[in-house]
N, C-alpha and C positions, 0 to 999 in steps of 0.2 A: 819852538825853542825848548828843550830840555830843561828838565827842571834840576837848576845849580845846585840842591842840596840831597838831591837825591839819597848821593852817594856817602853821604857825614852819618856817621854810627851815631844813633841816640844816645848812647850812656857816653859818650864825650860829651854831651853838649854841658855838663857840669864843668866850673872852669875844674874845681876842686880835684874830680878826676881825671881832666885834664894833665894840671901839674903833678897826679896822682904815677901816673903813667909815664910821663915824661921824664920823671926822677928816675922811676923802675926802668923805662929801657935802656937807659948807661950805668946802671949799679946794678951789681950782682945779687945785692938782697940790700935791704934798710929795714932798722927796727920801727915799729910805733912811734916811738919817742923822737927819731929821728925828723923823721915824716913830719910829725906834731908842730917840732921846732920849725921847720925847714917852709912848711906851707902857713904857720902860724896859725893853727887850728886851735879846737877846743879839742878835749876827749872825742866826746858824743859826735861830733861834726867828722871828724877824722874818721872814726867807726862805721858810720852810716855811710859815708860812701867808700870805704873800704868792704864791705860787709857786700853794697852793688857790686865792685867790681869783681869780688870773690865770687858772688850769686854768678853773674857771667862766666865765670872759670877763666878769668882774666889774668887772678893772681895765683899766688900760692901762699898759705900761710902755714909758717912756724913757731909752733910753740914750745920754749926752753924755760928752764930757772936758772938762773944766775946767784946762787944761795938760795934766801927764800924767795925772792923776786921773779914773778912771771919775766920772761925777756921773749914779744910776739916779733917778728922778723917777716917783711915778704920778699914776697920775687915776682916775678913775670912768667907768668906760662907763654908757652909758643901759640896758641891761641889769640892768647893777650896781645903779644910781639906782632903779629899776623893782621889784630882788628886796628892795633891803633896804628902801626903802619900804611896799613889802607885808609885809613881815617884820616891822616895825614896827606896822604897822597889825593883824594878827595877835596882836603881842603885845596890845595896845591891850585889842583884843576880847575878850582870854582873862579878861586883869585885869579885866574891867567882868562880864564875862560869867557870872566863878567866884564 
């Protein structure tokens, strides 16, 4: 028997970047803040696995001011779009297959 999990990307197995990614492939970018409210994180908790999925080249991040205010913004690289699509579709397979 083949082993079910084979094919599930480690850096999903966080749900955080989970919903991290999930939000990013039907929006075209979201700020920090957004993210923060929306997954109901802290600062730090939000960062740290943003920071993962950046390290991966998952994301992309953008840095503006909005007056004095940093205003950070991501997105989804095609990379990103590509691993957690196949992540998805892995899971898919495992569900159907088990």
């Amino acid at each position: 028997m083949k082993n079910p999990i084979e094919a599930l990307n480690k850096i999903f197995d966080s749900r955080i970047r989970l919903g991290v990614m999930s939000v990013l492939i039907v929006n075209d970018s979201i700020s920090f803040n957004e993210l923060k409210q929306l997954l109901e994180l802290t600062d730090g908790n939000l960062a740290s696995h943003l920071n993962t999925l950046e390290q991966a080249q998952y994301l992309k991040v953008y840095k503006a001011f909005i007056g004095k205010k940093t205003n950070t913004t991501y997105s989804i690289t095609e990379l990103g779009r590509h691993a957690f699509k196949a992540h998805l579709d892995a899971l898919e397979k495992m569900i159907k297959g088990v």
